[in-house]
N, C-alpha and C positions, 0 to 999 in steps of 0.2 A: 504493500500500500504506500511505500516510501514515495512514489512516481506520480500517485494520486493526487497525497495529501501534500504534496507540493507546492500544488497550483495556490492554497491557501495562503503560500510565506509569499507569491509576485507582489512587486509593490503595486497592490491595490488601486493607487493612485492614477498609476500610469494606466491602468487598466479603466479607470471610471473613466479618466479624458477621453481615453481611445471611443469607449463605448458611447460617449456623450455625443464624439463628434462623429459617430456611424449612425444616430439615431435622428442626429440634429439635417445629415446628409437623406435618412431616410424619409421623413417629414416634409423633406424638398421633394421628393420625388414624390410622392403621395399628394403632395400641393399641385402639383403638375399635371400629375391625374386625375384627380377631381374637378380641375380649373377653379378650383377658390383656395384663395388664400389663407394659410392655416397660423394662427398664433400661440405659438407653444407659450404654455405661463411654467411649466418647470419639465425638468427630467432628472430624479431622483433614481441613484443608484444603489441595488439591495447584495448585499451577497448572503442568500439563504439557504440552508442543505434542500437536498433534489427532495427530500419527503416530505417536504411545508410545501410544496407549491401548491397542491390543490386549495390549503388554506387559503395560501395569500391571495385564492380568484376567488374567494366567497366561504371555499365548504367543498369538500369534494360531492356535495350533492348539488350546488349552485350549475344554474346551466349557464354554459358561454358557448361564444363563438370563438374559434380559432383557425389560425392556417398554420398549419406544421410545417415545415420546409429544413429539409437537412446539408450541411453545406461538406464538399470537402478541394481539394489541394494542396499546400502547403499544411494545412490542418484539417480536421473534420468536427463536427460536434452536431447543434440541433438549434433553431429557433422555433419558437413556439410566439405568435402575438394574436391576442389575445382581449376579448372586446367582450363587457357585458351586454346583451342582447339587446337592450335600448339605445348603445353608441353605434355596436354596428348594425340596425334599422338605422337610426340617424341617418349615417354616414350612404346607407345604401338607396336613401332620399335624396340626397345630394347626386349620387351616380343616376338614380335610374326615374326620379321625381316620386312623388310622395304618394304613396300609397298605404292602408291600413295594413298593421302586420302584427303578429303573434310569437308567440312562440311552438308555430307550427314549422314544418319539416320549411325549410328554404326550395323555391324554384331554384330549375337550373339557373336561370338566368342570374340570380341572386348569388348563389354557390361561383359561377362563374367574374361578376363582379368582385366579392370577396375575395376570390382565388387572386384576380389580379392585382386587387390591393395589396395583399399578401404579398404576391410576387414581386411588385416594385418595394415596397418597403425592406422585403430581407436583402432584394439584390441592390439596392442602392446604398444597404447599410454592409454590405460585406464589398462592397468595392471602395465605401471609404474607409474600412479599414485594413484592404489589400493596398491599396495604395498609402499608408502611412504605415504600413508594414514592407514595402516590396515586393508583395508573393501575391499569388493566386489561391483567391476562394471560390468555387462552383457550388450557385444554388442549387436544390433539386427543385424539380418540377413542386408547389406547394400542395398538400392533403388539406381540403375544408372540411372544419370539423363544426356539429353542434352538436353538445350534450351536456352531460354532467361533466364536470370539472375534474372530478377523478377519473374516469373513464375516458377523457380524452388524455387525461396525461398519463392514466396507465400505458399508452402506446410508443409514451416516448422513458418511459421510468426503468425499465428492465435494460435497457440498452445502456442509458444514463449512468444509472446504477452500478454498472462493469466496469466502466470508463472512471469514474468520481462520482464524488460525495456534496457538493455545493453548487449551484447555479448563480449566475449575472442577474440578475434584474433590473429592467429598467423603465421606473414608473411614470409614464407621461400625463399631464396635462395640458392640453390645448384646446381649441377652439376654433368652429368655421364658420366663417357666417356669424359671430357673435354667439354662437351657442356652442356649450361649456363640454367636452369630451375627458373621458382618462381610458387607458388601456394599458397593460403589461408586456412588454416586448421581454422573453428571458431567454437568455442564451446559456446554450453549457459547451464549453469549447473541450476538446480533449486537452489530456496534458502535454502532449508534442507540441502544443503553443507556445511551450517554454524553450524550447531550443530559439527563438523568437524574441528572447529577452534582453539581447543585445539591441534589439530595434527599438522597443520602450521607454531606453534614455530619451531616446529621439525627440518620443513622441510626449513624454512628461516637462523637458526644458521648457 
C-alpha cells in the first residue's frame, strides 16, 4: 500500500491549483456550449476517502445525475460530475428550452445533451491539465448515469478501491442566466501521477 498511500504526502497545494485551473478551463468550455455565460462564485477543493463519496452527493440513496468518463495516457484514473437532479433539468433548459421534468427515466435526447456536457467539461478539464503537465490524457467516451448515489458510484468504487484510498473533489458554485447552480466534479487519478511531480513545482510557483 506504500505506492497508494502516497499520493496522500503530494503537496496538496500544487495539486488544488492544478485542479482549480482544469475546472476553471472546464466551465469555459461548458460556457461555450451552452452559449451563456457562466459565473462561477467558488471552486472548493475536498480531499475525501473513495467511501464518503456517496455521502458527500446527498446519501447513497439520494438520486443524481452523473456522467462517468475514465481518462488514460500519461496516467489513468476516473471522473465522475455530478448534478443534483434540479441543476441538471436546469441546465438541460438552457440546452434544449424548458420543459416540465421529473425524476422520471431521461429521453435520449436528454441523456445525449448530458452526455455532451459531460464530455466537454472532462475533456476541457484534462487538456488543461495535460498541458500544464506536458503529457497526454484521453477521455473515454462519457457513461450517463441516473440513480441512486450509491449505485452509480458502486460502478466506479471497486476499480477505485484497487488503485487508492482518497479522491479530488471539486465543489462548484456558479450560475447562468443569474440562476444559482452547484455540482461535484471528483476525480481519482492513479498513483503513476506521481512520477509527474517534478512538473508541480511548475505549476505551484
Amino acid at each position: 500500500m506504500a505506492q497508494v498511500n502516497a499520493i496522500a504526502g503530494i503537496e496538496t497545494d500544487a495539486w488544488d491549483g492544478l485542479i482549480k485551473k482544469g475546472m476553471a478551463n472546464a466551465l469555459k468550455g461548458l460556457s461555450g456550449m451552452i452559449g451563456e455565460e457562466m459565473t462561477v462564485k467558488s471552486i472548493a477543493i475536498e480531499h475525501i476517502p473513495a467511501r464518503d463519496m456517496p455521502d458527500m452527493l446527498g446519501g447513497p440513496e439520494n438520486v443524481v445525475i452523473g456522467v462517468y468518463i475514465l481518462f488514460d495516457g500519461a496516467s489513468h484514473g476516473h471522473i465522475l460530475l455530478a448534478h443534483q437532479p434540479e441543476v441538471a433539468y436546469a441546465l438541460l433548459d438552457v440546452l434544449l428550452g424548458p420543459t416540465p421534468r421529473s425524476h422520471r427515466p431521461l429521453t435520449d435526447m436528454e441523456r445525449s445533451a448530458i452526455g455532451e456536457m459531460g464530455n466537454i467539461t472532462g475533456a476541457f478539464f484534462l487538456n488543461a491539465i495535460a498541458d500544464e503537465l506536458g503529457v497526454r490524457l484521453n477521455p473515454s467516451p462519457p457513461t450517463i448515469l441516473m440513480d441512486m448515489a450509491g449505485a452509480i458510484l458502486d460502478i466506479a468504487l471497486a476499480e477505485i478501491l484497487e488503485e487508492g484510498d482518497r479522491v479530488f473533489v471539486a465543489n462548484m458554485e456558479y450560475s447562468i442566466k443569474g440562476t444559482p447552480a452547484a455540482g461535484n466534479f471528483i476525480i481519482l487519478p492513479n498513483p503513476s501521477l506521481l512520477k509527474l511531480m517534478p512538473a508541480l513545482d511548475r505549476v505551484a510557483a
